[in-house]
N, C-alpha and C positions, 0 to 999 in steps of 0.2 A: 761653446763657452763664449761666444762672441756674438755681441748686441751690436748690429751692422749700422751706424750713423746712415750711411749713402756713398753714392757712388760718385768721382771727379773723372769727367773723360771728353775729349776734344771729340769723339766721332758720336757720340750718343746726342737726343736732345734732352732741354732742362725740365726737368716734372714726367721726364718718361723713368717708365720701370723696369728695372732686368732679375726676375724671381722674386719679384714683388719689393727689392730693395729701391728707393729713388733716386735719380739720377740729379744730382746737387748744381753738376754746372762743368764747365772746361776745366780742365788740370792750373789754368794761371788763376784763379777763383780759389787756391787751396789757402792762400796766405790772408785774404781777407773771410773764407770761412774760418780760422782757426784763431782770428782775432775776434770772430764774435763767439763761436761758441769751442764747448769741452770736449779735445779727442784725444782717450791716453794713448792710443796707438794706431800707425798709419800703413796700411800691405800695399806695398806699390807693385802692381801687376801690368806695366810698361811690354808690349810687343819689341823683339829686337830691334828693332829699323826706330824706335821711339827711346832707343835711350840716350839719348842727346840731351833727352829733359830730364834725366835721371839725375842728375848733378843740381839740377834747381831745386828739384822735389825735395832730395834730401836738404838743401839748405836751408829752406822755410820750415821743415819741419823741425829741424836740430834750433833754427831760432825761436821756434816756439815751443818747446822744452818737450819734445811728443817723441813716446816711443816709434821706431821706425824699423820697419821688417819689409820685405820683398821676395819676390817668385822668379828669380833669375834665369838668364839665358848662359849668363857669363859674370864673374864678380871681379876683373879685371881695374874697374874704377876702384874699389874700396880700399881705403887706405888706410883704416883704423881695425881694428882686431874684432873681425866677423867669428858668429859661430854658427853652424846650419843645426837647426832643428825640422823633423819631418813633421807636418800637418796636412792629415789624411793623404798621405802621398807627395805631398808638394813640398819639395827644400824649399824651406824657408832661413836665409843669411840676416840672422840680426846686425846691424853695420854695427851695434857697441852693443860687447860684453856686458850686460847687469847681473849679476849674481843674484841679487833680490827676487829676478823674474823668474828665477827657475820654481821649478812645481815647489809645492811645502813652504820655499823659504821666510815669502812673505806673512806666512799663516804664522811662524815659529816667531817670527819676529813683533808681530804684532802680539801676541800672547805672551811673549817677554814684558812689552812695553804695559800690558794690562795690568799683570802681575806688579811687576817693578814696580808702578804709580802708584797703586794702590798700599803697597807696604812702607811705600817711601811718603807717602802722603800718613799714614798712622803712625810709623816712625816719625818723623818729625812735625806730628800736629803740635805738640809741647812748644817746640821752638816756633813755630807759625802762627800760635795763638799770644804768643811774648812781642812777637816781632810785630802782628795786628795792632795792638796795645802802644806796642810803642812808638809805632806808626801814626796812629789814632791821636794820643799826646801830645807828638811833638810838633805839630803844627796843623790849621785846621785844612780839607781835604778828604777826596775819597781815598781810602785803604787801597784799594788794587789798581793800579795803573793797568790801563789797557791800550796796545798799539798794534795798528795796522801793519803787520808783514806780511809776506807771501813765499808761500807755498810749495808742495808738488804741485806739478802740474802748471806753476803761476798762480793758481788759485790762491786767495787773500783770508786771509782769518783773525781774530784779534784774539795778540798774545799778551798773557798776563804777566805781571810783578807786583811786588809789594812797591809803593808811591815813596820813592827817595828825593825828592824833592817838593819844594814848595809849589802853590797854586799860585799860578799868577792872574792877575786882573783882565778881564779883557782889554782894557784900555792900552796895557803897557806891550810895546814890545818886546816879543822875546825868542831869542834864537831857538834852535831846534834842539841843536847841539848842546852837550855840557862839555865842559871845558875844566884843567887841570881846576882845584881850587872852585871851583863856580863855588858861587856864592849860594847861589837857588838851591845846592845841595844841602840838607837838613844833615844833623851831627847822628841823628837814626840813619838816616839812607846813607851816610857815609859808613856807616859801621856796615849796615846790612848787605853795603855793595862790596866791599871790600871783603868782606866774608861769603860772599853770594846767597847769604841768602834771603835776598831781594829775588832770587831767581825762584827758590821755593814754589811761588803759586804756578809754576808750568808744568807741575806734574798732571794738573787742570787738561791742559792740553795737549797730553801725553795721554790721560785716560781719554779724553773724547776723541782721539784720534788723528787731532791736528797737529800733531808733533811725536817725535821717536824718544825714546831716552837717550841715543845717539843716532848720529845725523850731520847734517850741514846745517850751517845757522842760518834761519830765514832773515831777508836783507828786508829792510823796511822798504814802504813804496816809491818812494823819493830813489833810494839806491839801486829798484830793478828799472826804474827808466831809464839809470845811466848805461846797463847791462849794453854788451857787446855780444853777438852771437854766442859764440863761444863762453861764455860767463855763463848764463842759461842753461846750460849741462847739470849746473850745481842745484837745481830743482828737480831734474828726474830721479829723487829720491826724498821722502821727506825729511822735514828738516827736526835737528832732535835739541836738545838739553846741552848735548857736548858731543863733541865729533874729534877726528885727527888734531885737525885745526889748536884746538882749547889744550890740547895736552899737549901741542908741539910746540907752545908759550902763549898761548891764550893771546891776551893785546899785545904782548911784544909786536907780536908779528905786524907788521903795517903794511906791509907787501901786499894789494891787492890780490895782483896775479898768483903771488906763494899760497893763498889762503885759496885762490881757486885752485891752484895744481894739486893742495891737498887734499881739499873736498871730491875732486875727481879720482883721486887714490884708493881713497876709502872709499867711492862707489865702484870703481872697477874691482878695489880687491875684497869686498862686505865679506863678510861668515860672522856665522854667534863670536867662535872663538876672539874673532877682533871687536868685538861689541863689550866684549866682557871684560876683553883686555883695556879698552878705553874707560869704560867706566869706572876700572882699579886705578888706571893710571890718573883719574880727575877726581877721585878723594883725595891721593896726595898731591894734587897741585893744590887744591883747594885749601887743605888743611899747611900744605908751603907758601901758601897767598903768591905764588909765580904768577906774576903781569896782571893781576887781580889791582882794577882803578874803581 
């Protein structure tokens, strides 16, 4: 079930072949391959006497949001909560628990998120088609805003909403940000935001696959350049609708780090049962307008 990218190794040379897989470059080449291209997951198969580099390997990998597994001799370094799974004979020690990776899960999950979108999208077409409209009206503009986040993986997608504020001119400058009061906010997008549903058109990308019903919130692109290693964790799972985060006070929370500790929570502890429970628990925040700006 694995489509082999290539092979990184300090004693092979570059463009030779081992059972026909290609030989990419030296093991320090891992970090500047994984900045140009896509790899959701990394089998580090280090010789004893070689794991000195075993602690680097997993650092560029965990900075660059990739799942990471190995063929151990000994898992004395690992400090984070390993689980061994056999392949074709070989333990293999996931260094992080994901719940999503086991066999089924991600299938069950994704056939939630199909289902969901789709009823939740016919379910509130009434109100999507009032909110277009009034959209439309109240000041001139495209209907669906669209903005660069990213992703699993890092990978980048453009997520939708209904247009809560005014177009501006090229001429003028304009912060990025909106701010308490902003004024660019139209008395439509204030209502639609404060009721969310200005969120509406993301069930969009919840059917096509670029987003969960629940999830972590993908961080625009300006916010993952600020990312710190460890921040990046919060993309090895897609990002959804509403997650821990939203229901444990939505914008209250301004704690950067608190909204990663929680995003992490919810990826180590995922099942349906808490996906079902967050989505009960964000109609009633929704319908209580908690931390809803």
């Amino acid at each position: 079930g694995y489509d082999i990218l290539g092979i990184l190794d300090d004693h092979l040379h570059t463009n030779e072949s081992v059972r026909g897989i290609s030989v990419l470059g030296p093991i320090e080449s891992l970090e500047e391959y994984l900045s140009k291209n896509i790899a959701e997951s990394i089998i580090i198969t280090l010789k004893l006497k070689e794991y000195d580099r075993l602690e680097e390997i997993v650092h560029v990998c965990e900075k660059s949001g990739v799942h990471t597994e190995f063929v151990p001799d000994y898992n004395d370094i690992i400090s984070t909560k390993p689980y061994t799974v056999d392949f074709l004979g070989l333990p293999l020690i996931h260094i992080r628990h994901v719940p999503l990776m086991e066999a089924g899960n991600a299938f069950i999950k994704r056939a939630m998120d199909i289902v969901g979108s789709l009823l939740c999208i016919v379910l509130f077409s009434p109100i999507m088609l009032a909110a277009a409209i009034a959209v439309k009206l109240s000041s001139p503009g495209p209907l669906i805003f669209k903005q660069e986040r990213v992703g699993l993986h890092n990978r980048t997608f453009k997520m939708y909403k209904f247009r809560s504020m005014t177009v501006q001119k090229a001429s003028e400058e304009v912060s990025k940000w909106t701010t308490k009061n902003d004024v660019r906010v139209t008395s439509v997008g204030r209502f639609i935001r404060k009721t969310s549903i200005d969120e509406l058109p993301q069930f969009w990308n919840v059917l096509k696959g670029d987003m969960s019903l629940v999830g972590t919130r993908p961080p625009t692109v300006d916010e993952f350049k600020q990312y710190e290693a460890r921040h990046k964790r919060r993309l090895s799972m897609k990002p959804g609708l509403t997650g821990l985060w939203q229901v444990s006070g939505r914008s209250n929370i301004e704690d950067f780090e608190e909204v990663v500790r929680l995003d992490c929570e919810y990826i180590d502890n995922w099942s349906i049962q808490l996906d079902i429970q967050i989505i009960l628990k964000t109609v009633v925040v929704i319908f209580k307008k908690v931390g809803s700006k």
